[in-house]
C-alpha positions in Angstrom: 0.4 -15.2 13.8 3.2 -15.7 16.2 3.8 -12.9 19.1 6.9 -12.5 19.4 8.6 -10.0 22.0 10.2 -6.6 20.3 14.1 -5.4 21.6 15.2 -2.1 21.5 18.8 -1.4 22.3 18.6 2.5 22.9 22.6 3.7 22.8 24.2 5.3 26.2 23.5 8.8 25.1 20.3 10.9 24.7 17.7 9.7 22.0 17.7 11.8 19.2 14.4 13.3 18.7 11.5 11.3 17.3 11.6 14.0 13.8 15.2 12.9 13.6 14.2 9.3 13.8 11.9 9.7 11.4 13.8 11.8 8.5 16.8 9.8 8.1 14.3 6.7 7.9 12.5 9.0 4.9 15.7 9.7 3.6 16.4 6.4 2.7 13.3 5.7 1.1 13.8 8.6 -0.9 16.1 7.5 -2.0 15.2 3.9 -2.7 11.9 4.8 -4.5 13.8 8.0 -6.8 15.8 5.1 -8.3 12.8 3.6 -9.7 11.9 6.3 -12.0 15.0 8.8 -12.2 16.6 6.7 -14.9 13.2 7.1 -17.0 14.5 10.6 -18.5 17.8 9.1 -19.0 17.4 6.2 -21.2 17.4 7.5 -24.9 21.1 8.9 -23.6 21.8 5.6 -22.2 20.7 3.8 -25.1 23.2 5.9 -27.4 25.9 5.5 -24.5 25.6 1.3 -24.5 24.2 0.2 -27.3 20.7 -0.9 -25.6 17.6 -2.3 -27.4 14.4 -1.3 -26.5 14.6 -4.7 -24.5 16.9 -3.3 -23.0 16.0 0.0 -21.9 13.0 -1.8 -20.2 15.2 -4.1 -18.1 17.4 -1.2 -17.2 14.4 -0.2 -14.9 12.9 -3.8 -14.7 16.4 -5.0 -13.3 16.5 -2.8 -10.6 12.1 -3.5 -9.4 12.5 -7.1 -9.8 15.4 -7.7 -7.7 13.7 -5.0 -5.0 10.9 -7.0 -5.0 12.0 -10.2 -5.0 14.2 -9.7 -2.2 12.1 -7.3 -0.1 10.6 -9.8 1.7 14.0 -11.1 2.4 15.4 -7.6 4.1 11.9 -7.3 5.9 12.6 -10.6 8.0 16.7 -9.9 8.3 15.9 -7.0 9.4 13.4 -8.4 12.3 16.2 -11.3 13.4 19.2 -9.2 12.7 18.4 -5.5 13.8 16.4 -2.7 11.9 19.4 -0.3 12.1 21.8 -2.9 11.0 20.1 -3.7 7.8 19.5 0.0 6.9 23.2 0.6 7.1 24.1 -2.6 4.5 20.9 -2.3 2.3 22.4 1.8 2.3 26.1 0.4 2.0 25.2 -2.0 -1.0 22.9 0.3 -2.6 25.8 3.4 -2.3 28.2 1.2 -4.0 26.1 -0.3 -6.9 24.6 3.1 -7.8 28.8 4.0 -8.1 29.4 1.1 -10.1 26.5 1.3 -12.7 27.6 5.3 -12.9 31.1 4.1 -14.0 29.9 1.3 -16.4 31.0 0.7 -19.5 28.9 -2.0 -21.3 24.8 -2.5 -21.0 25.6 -5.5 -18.7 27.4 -3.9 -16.6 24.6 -0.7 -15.8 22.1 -4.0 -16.3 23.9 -5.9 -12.7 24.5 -2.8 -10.8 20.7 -2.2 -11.2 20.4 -5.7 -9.9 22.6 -5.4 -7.2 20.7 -2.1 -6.5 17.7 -3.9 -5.8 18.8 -5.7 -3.5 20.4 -3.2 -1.5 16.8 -1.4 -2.1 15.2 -4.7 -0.8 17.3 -4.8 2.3 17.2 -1.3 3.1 13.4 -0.4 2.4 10.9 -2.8 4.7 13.8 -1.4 7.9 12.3 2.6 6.7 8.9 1.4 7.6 9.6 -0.5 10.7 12.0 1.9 12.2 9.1 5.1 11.9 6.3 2.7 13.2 8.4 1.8 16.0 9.5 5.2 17.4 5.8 7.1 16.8 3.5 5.7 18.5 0.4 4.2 17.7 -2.1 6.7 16.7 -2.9 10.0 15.1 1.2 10.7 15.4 2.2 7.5 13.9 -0.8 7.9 11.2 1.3 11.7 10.3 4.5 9.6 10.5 3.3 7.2 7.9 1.4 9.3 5.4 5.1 11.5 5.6 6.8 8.3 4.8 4.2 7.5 2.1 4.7 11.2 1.0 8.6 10.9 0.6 8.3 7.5 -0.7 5.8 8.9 -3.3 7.7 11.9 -3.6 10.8 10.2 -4.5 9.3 8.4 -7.6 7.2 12.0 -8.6 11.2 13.6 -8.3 12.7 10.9 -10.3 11.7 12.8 -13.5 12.9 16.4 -12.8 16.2 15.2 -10.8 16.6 13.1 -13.6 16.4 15.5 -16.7 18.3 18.0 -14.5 21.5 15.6 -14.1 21.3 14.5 -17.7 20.7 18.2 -19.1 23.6 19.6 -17.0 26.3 16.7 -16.3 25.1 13.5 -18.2 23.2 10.2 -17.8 25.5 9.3 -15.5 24.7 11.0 -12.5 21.4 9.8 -12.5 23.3 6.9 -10.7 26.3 8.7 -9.4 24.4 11.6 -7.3 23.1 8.5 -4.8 27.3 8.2 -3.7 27.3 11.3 -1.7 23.4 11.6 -0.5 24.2 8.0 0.5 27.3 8.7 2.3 25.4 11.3 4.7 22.2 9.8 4.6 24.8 6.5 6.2 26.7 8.6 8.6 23.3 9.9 10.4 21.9 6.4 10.8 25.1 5.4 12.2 25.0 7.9 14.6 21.3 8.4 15.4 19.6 5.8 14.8 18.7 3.0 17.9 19.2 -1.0 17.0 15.3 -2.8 17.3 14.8 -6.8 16.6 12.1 -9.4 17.4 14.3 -11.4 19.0 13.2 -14.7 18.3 16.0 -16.7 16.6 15.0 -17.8 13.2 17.0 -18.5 10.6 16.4 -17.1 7.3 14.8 -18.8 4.8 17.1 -18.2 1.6 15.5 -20.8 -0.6 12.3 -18.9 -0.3 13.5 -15.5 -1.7 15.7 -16.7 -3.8 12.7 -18.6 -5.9 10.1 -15.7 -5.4 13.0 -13.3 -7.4 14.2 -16.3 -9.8 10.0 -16.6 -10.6 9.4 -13.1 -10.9 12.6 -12.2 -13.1 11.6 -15.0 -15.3 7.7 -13.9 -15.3 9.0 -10.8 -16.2 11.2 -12.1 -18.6 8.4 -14.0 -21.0 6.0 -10.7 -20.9 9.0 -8.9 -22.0 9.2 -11.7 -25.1 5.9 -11.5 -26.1 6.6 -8.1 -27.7 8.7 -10.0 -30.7 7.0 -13.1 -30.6 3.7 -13.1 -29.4 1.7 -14.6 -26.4 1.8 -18.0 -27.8 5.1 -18.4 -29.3 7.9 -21.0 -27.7 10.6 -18.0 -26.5 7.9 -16.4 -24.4 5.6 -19.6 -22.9 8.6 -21.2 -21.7 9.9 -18.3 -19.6 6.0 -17.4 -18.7 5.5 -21.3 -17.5 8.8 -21.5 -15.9 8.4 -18.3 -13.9 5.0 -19.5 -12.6 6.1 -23.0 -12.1 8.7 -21.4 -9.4 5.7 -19.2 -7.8 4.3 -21.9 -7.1 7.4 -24.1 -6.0 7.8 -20.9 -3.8 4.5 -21.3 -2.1 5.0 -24.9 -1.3 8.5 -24.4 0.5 7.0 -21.2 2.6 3.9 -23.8 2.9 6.3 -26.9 4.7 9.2 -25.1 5.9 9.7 -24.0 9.8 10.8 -20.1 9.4 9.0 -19.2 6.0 9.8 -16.1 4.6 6.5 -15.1 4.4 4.2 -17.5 6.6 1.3 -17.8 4.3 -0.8 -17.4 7.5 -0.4 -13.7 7.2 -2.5 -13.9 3.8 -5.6 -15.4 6.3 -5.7 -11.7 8.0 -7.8 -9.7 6.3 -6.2 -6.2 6.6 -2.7 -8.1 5.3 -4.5 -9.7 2.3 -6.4 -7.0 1.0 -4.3 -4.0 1.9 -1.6 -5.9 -0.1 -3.8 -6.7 -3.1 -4.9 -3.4 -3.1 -1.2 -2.3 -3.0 -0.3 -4.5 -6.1 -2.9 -3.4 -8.3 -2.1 0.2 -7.4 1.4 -0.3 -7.9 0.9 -1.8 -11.7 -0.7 1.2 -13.0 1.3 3.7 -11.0 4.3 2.6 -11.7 3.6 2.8 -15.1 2.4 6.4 -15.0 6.2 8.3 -14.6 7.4 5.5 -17.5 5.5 6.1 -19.9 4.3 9.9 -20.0 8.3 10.7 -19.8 8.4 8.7 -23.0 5.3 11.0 -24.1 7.0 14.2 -23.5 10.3 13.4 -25.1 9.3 10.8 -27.7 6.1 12.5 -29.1 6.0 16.1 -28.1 9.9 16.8 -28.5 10.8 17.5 -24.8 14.2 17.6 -23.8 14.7 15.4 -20.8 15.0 18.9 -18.4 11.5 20.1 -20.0 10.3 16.1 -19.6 11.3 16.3 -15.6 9.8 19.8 -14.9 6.4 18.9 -16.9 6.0 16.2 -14.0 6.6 19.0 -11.1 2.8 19.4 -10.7 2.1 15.4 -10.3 5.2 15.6 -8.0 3.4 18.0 -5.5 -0.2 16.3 -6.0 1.2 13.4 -4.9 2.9 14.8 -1.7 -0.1 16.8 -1.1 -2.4 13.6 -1.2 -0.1 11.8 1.3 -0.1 14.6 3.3 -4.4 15.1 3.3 -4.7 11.4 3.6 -5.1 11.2 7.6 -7.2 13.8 8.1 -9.8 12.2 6.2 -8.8 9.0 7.6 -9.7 10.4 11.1 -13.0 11.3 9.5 -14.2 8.7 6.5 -12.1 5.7 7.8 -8.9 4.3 6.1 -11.2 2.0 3.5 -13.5 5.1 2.0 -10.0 7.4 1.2 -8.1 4.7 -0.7 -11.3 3.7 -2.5 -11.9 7.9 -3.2 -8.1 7.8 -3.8 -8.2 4.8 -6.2 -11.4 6.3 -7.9 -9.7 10.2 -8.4 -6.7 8.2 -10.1 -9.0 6.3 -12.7 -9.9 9.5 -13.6 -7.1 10.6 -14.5 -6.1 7.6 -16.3 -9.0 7.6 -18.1 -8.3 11.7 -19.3 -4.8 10.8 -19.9 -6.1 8.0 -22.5 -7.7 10.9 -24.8 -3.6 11.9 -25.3 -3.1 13.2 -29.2 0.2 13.6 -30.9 -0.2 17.4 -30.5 -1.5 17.5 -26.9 -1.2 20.9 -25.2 0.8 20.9 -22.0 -2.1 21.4 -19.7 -4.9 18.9 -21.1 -2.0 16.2 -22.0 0.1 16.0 -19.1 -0.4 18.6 -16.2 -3.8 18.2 -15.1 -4.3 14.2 -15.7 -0.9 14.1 -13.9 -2.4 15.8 -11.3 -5.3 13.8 -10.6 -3.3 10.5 -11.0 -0.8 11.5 -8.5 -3.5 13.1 -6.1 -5.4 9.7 -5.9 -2.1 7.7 -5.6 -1.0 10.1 -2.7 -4.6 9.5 -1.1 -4.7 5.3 -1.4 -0.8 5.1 -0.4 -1.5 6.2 3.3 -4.4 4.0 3.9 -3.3 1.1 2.7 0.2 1.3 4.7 -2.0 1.6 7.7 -4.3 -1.2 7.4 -1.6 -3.6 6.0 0.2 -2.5 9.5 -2.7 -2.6 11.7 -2.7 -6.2 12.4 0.8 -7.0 13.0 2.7 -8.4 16.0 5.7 -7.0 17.2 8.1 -9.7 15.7 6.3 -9.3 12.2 6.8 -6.1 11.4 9.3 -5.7 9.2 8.0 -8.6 7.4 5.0 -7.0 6.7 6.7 -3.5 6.0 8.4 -5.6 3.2 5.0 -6.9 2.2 3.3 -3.8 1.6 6.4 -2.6 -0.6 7.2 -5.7 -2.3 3.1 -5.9 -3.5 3.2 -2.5 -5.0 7.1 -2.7 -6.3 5.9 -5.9 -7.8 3.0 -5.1 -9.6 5.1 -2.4 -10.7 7.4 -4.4 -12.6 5.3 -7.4 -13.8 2.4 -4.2 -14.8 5.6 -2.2 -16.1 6.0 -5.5 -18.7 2.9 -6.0 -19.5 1.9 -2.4 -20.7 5.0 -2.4 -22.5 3.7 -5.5 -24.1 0.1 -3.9 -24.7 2.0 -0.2 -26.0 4.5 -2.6 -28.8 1.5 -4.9 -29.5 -0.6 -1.3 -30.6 2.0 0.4 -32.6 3.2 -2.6 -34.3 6.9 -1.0 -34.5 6.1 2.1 -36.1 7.7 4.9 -34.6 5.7 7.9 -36.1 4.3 10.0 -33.4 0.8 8.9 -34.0 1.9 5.4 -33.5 3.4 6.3 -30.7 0.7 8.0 -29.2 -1.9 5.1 -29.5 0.3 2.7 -28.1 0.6 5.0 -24.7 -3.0 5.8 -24.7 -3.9 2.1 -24.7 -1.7 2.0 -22.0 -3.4 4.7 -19.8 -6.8 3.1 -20.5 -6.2 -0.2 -19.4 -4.3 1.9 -16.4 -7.7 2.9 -16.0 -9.7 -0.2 -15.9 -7.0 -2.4 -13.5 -7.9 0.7 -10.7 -11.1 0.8 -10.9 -11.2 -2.9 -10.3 -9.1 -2.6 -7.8 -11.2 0.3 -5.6 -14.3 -2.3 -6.2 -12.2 -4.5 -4.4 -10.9 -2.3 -1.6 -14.8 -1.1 -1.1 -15.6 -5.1 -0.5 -12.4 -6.9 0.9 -10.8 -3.8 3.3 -11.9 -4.0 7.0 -13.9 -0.7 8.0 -11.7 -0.2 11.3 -7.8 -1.0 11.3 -7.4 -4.5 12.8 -5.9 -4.9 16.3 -2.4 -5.5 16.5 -2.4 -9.5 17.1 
């Protein structure tokens, strides 16, 4: 890996205090994250609203993780040549002004682009959160409490999506799911301004465009052909094409960051140990998780009757679990190492999984959602820390925000492509009937291969993470 030298521009005046620093970076990742799952609640009222198909319900929260995603990795290196500060204030701007626009819209394409465009003022905006609380804490057990608070927010913000969400739609409408981002946006904008100091690496690359533009184009399209195979089937013309196009431009993707100069992500990175498997452990986290707040939203309302209010404060308990796990994280990290919590972490979540696959069509609030909510978001709160840390351990100055967008692109990734392929798996078990028995076998399938994908992935983080962090190269 390169070592590059890390600039800091501190302003005239007084630093702000290091707490300061650190909540406005939150702030924004709050916010970012919510976005994922606060329209989950809303979409049988945006569905009457626009018109959508069930399609299209799923790429109103697909369009929105893709383009995060695809362009994370993007906003992680701008944000290293061009200034952290910089790119948190337009990633912030862009994603302010989208979440306006898909408020005000009229049509299903219209919400459908703004959640684009809110992606990628997500993906610009997020890897800078990361980097700008790793680079005023530092290293040790402060910066470990700095992270696990940013995992907690982070974590926090996709727990709260549900509640805030059935709140806005119970007492305004579906609308201000989107619309309540324009003034937390505009305050959240005027602080950074203010307090926040400018940081780069310094070292003059260029951007490599071409790169992210192919990793988005071949994960949209990926995510396109799962999406297909609901109607079609796996082996039908409408969804191979997509599914062999999208891989085809993976690949074409790894061979441009494998020949060009400034790669967007320099494949070399995969070749440390704490990036690769903190990263892998990330993604396979991230597919089930993100799942989790999608689909036991559409349990409450779809199969036990909840109104999206009753749907948002069902999902207060997994809200706090998760916080609570983020927030116990580094004190057992001090004690058991970073590799035994996300694996104990990992392991508490496929327990939950696995009790939330038992779900019936008249499950009582506490068996059915509180307490396998709990122990899903407890485990998720517990992994989240570690990994952060370990993916961050190794990484020179000039590569931080790069691999701050790593670690989120991974898990925002397998959230979307694990987001299509449970829907897939849920469609393919109900076979289109909507009874509430039907219903109810398609999400329980869901949970128990939820189930199965984690505990493959803590056998993994028990081999492949390094016992110690690395030492920053």
């Amino acid at each position: 890996m390169l070592e590059t030298t890390d600039t800091t521009r501190m302003p005239g005046r007084t630093s702000p205090p290091m707490w300061l620093v650190v909540a406005l970076a939150c702030a924004g990742q709050f916010l970012v994250v919510l976005d994922i799952s606060v329209v989950n609640v809303a979409l049988p009222s945006m569905r009457t609203a626009l018109a959508l198909d069930e399609q299209g319900l799923q790429w109103v929260v697909n369009a929105y993780s893709i383009a995060f995603a695809g362009f994370m990795l993007l906003g992680g290196r701008a944000g290293d040549l061009y200034g952290r500060k910089r790119m948190f204030l337009v990633g912030l701007g862009l994603f302010t002004l989208a979440s306006l626009a898909g408020g005000l819209a009229q049509e299903g394409w219209q919400l459908l682009l703004a959640r684009a465009v809110q992606g990628l003022g997500a993906a610009v905006l997020a890897p800078s959160t990361l980097t700008i609380v790793t680079s005023a804490v530092p290293e040790g057990a402060a910066r470990a409490r700095a992270i696990a608070t940013w995992t907690a927010v982070g974590a926090g913000g996709g727990a709260a999506g549900g509640f805030v969400g059935g709140l806005l739609v119970d007492a305004l409408s579906w609308r201000w799911v989107l619309l309540i981002n324009v003034p937390v946006g505009a305050v959240v904008l005027a602080g950074a301004a203010l307090w926040l100091a400018e940081s780069r690496a310094g070292d003059g690359r260029r951007l490599d465009l071409p790169g992210a533009v192919l990793v988005t184009a071949g994960l949209a399209t990926l995510a396109y052909g799962i999406s297909r195979t609901e109607a079609e089937g796996w082996m039908a013309g409408a969804a191979l094409v997509p599914l062999c196009a999208g891989l085809a431009l993976i690949a074409l993707f790894l061979l441009v960051e494998a020949r060009t100069r400034a790669p967007l992500m320099p494949l070399g990175l995969l070749r440390v140990r704490s990036v690769a498997s903190a990263n892998v452990g990330m993604f396979l986290s991230g597919s089930a998780m993100f799942c989790m707040w999608f689909f036991m939203t559409l349990y409450a309302q779809n199969v036990l009757g909840y109104t999206p209010l009753e749907a948002g404060l069902a999902l207060v308990p997994s809200s706090l679990a998760v916080i609570l796990g983020s927030k116990l994280a580094p004190r057992l990290m001090r004690t058991a190492g970073p590799r035994a919590v996300a694996v104990l972490g990992t392991l508490i979540a496929v327990a939950g999984f696995g009790w939330q696959s038992t779900m019936t069509a008249d499950g009582a609030y506490p068996t059915a959602i509180m307490i396998p909510g709990i122990l899903m978001m407890l485990g998720a709160g517990l992994a989240g820390t570690p990994l952060a840390a370990v993916a961050t351990s190794g990484a020179a100055p000039g590569e931080a925000g790069l691999v701050s967008g790593l670690v989120n692109t991974s898990r925002t990734m397998g959230g979307s492509l694990g987001l299509a392929v449970m829907a897939t798996i849920a469609a393919t078990r109900t076979a289109g009937v909507r009874t509430p028995e039907a219903l109810t076998a398609g999400y329980a399938l869901v949970f128990g291969t939820g189930a199965v994908v984690l505990a493959v992935g803590a056998a993994l983080m028990w081999i492949w993470l390094p016992r110690r962090p690395a030492a920053v190269r």
